[in-house]
N, C-alpha and C positions, 0 to 999 in steps of 0.2 A: 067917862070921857078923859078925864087924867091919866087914868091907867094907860088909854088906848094912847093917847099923847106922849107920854114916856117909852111904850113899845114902840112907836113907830121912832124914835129919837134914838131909844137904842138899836133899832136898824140901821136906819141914816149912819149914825157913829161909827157900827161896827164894819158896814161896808165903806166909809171911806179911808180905815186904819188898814182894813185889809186892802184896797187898792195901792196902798200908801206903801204898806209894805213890804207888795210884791213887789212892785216898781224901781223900791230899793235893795232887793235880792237881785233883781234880774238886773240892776248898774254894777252890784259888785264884782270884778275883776277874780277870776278862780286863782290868776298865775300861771296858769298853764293853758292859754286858748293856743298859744304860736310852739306847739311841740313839732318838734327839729323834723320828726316821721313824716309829717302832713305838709310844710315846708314845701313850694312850689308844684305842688299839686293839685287839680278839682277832680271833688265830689259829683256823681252826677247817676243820674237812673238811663238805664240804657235796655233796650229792649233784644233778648237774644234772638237773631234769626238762621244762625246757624251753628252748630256744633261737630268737634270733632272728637270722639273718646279713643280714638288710637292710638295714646299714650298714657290709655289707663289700666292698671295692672290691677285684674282679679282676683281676691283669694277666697272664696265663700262670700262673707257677708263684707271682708273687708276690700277695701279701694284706696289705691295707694296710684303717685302718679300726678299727672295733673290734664286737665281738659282744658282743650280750645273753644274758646266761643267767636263767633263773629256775632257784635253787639250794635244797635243804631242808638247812638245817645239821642236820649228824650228831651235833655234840657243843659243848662249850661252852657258856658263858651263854642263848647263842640257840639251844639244840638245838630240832628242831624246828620251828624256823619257815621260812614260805619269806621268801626276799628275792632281789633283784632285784641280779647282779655283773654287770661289766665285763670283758671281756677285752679288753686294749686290741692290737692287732697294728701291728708296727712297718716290715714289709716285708722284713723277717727270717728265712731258711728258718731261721735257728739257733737262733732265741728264740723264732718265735712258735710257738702252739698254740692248735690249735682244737679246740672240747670237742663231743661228742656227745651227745646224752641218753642218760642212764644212767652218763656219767662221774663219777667221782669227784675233786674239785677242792679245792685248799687257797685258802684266801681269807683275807683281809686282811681285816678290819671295821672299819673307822671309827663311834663310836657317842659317844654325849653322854646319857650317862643312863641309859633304856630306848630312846631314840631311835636309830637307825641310819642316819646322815649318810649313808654311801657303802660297797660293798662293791667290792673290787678282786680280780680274779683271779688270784694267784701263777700256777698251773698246775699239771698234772695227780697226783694226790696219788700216791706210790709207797712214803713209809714203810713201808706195811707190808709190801712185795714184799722191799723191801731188809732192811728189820728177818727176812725167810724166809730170804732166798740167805743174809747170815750167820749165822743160828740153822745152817741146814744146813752149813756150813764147819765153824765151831766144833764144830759135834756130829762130824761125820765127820774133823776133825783130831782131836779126843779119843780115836775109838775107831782109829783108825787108829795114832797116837804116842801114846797115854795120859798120862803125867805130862808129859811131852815135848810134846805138843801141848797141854794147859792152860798149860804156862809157854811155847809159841809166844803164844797168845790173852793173855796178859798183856804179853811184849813189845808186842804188834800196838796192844793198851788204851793202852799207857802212851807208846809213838809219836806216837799221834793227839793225846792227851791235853797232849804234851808240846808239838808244834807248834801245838793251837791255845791253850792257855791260857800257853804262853811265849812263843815265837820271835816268830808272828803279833803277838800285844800290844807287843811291845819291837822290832817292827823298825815298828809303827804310832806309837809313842813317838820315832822319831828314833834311838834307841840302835844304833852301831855293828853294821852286817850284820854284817857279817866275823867278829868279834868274840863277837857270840851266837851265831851258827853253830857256829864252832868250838867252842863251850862244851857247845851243844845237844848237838851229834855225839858228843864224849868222852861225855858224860849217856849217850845213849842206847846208844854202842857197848858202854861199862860195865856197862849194865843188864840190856841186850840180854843180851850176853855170857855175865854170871853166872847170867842163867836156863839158859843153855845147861848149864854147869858145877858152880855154884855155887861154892860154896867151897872155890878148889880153884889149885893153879899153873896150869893148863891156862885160868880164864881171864885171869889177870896176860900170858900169853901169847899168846893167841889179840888182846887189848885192845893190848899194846904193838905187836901186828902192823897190824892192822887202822889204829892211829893215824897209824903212821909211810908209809900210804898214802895218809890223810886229809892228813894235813899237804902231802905233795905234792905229790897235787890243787891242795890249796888257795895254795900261791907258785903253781905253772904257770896255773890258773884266774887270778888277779889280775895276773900278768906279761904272759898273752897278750890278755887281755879289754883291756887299755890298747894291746897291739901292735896289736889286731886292729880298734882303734876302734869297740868295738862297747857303744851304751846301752844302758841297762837295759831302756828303753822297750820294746823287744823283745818282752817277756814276756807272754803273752796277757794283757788286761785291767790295766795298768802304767798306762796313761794316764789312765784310769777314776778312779784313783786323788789321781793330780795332780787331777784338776776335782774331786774329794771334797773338796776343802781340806787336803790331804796334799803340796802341791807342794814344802815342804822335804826331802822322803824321797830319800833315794842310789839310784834305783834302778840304778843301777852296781854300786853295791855288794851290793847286796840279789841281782842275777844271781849275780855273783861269786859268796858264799855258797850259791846253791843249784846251781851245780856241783859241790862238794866234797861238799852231803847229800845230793843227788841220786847220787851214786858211791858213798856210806859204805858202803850196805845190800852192795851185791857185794863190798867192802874186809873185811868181817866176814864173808861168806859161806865167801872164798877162807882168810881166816885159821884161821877156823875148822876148814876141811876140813886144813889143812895141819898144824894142831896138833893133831886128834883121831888123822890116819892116823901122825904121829910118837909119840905116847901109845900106841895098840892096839902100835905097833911094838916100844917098849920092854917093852909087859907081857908083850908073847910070847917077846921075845929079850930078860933082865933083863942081858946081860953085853957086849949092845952098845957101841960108841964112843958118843962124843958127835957125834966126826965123822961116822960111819956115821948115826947118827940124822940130825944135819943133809943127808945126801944123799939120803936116803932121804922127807925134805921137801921137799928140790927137786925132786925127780923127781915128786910127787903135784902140787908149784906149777904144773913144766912143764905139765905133760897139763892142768892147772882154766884155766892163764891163757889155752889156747886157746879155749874155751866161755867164760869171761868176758867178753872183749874183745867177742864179737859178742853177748853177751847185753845188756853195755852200751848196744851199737849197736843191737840192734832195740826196747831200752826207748823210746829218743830218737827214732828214727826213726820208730815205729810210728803217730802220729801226725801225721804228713806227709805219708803213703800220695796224700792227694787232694793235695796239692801239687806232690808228685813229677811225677801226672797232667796237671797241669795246666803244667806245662816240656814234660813230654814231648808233650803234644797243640797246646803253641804252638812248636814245635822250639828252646824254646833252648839255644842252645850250653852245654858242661858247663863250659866256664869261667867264664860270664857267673852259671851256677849257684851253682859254688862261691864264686863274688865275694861274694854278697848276701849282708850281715850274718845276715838270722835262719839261715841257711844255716851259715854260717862260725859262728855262737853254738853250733848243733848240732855243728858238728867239732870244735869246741874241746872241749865236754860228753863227748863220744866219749873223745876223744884224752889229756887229761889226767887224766877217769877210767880209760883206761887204762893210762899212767904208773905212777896210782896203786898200780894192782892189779901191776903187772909189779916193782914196789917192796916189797908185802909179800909177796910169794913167798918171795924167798931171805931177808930179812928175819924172817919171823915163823918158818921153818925152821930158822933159825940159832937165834934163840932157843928156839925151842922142843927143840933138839938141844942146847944150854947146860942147861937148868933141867929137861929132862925126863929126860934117858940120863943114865947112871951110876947106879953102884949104889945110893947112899947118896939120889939124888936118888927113884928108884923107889920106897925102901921109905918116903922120907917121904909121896910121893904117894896 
């Protein structure tokens, strides 16, 4: 009855720190909601009914040029009316898109008044798809892990929340990658964490494991990235950046940093696993060692670090799929492969996130076979 008292307390708890502290992401101010671009214009879903591609230039696969739409806004100040967009095509299979009648399109309004200067065509509208695929996640983590998948949907909330209203804002401010990274991670492995747990030694443990694997990413990520000469510039869409009027930004640094958060997530995963199977262990056997606890975490490290390391590998990899293709259909050689910086940025990402993870194995077992076996420690828990 006590036990079930204390669980149900550390729910109550942990959902209302997490309501607490989304509440408090979603108040903070990024600094940049009033960009000068957006500046007397509405956003708005407009339904294409008609199109004209007569001023679009074909060359094989490419399209260059731009297309007329006549669009009915769906909603907004201007619902309703028809108006005349733009979709401007850049010769981009990656960017462009061309709209069909009866598509549904997000547009840009430029207006002075009741006047409407100019309509532009962002591209094809899918809020409401993506607003379904996660209604159905979320619903089907709840009934599947019940309290456990609502405080999953709150980590997931307070992630996003955390990278786009801190990290994003303070690494666009100049403020030290490295530096807020590190900061971010502890945030969120902490938070992460204690939804898992709550209030509890299990997550002091699971946290001090997880860390001491972040931490060593992050020397190996900064040590190797200066051996391996490799700029930030690398980073899809980096450059884009410098011509925004951003060209004082480290993007060096900024890489560096997202090696170690890019790794954190599997660093908490593996902690985690290794601190819950050492707790079940204890509560079944209360007159275990502490040693016998700590090998009994090693042994669960051993067997996750092998599914880690390549779980790391096909995260990073998985998007290179057409690049890979495109070595292999020009035959080049596997050295000339592995030479090429964005190449060598991926083995690093690999490599020191696995470090990391091979580090809190025996690390977060140790601890967790200190604080969790023995008697006195069990009946506190």
């Amino acid at each position: 009855m006590k036990l079930l008292f204390t669980k149900q307390k550390n729910f109550f708890l942990t959902l209302i720190s997490g309501i607490l502290l989304i509440g408090i992401l979603v108040a903070i101010p990024t600094g940049y909601e009033d960009a000068v671009i957006y500046k007397d214009t509405e956003r708005a879903v407009g339904e294409v009914v008609k199109i004209d591609d007569s001023a679009i230039i074909s060359s094989g696969l490419i399209q260059s040029g731009e297309q007329s739409c006549t669009l009915k806004i769906l909603d907004g100040i201007f619902k309703g009316k028809e108006i005349e967009g733009v979709n401007f095509l850049s010769g981009s299979l990656e960017k462009d898109k061309v709209f069909q009648v009866g598509d549904k399109a997000l547009v840009t309004i430029s207006y002075e008044g009741d006047t409407i200067k100019s309509a532009v065509i962002s591209d094809h509208y899918r809020l409401n798809r993506e607003f379904i695929l996660m209604g159905a996640f979320a619903l089907l983590l709840i009934l599947f892990a019940g309290k456990n998948g609502l405080q999953a949907i709150f980590s997931f909330v307070i992630t996003v929340l955390a990278i786009w209203k801190i990290l994003v804002p303070c690494y666009l401010k100049g403020y030290s990658p490295v530096w807020i990274g590190i900061l971010i991670t502890i945030m969120l492995t902490a938070v992460i964490i204690f939804f898992v747990y709550g209030w509890d030694k299990r997550t002091l443990v699971a946290v001090l494991g997880a860390l001491l694997g972040v931490a060593t990413t992050c020397i190996l990520g900064i040590v190797f990235t200066k051996l391996f000469m490799i700029h930030g510039a690398i980073m899809p869409n980096a450059e884009s950046l410098l011509y925004s009027g951003y060209e004082n930004l480290d993007l060096t640094a900024i890489f560096m940093s997202s090696i170690f958060i890019g790794a954190s997530g599997a660093m908490m995963d593996l902690a985690v696993d290794i601190t819950s199977a050492v707790y079940e262990v204890t509560q079944k056997k209360p007159d275990i060692t502490r040693w016998e606890a700590v090998k009994s975490g090693m042994n669960v490290g051993r067997a996750a670090m092998g599914t880690m390391t390549t779980t790391l590998l096909l995260a990073y990899s998985g998007g290179y799929v057409t690049l890979l293709m495109v070595f292999m259909a020009q035959g080049t050689p596997i050295d000339h492969i592995l030479n090429y910086k964005y190449v060598a940025s991926e083995v690093l990402d690999t490599i020191a996130g696995s470090f990391g993870l091979v580090t809190v194995a025996p690390f977060t077992a140790l601890v967790a076979g200190m604080l969790l076996a023995g008697k006195k420690n069990i009946e506190r828990i």
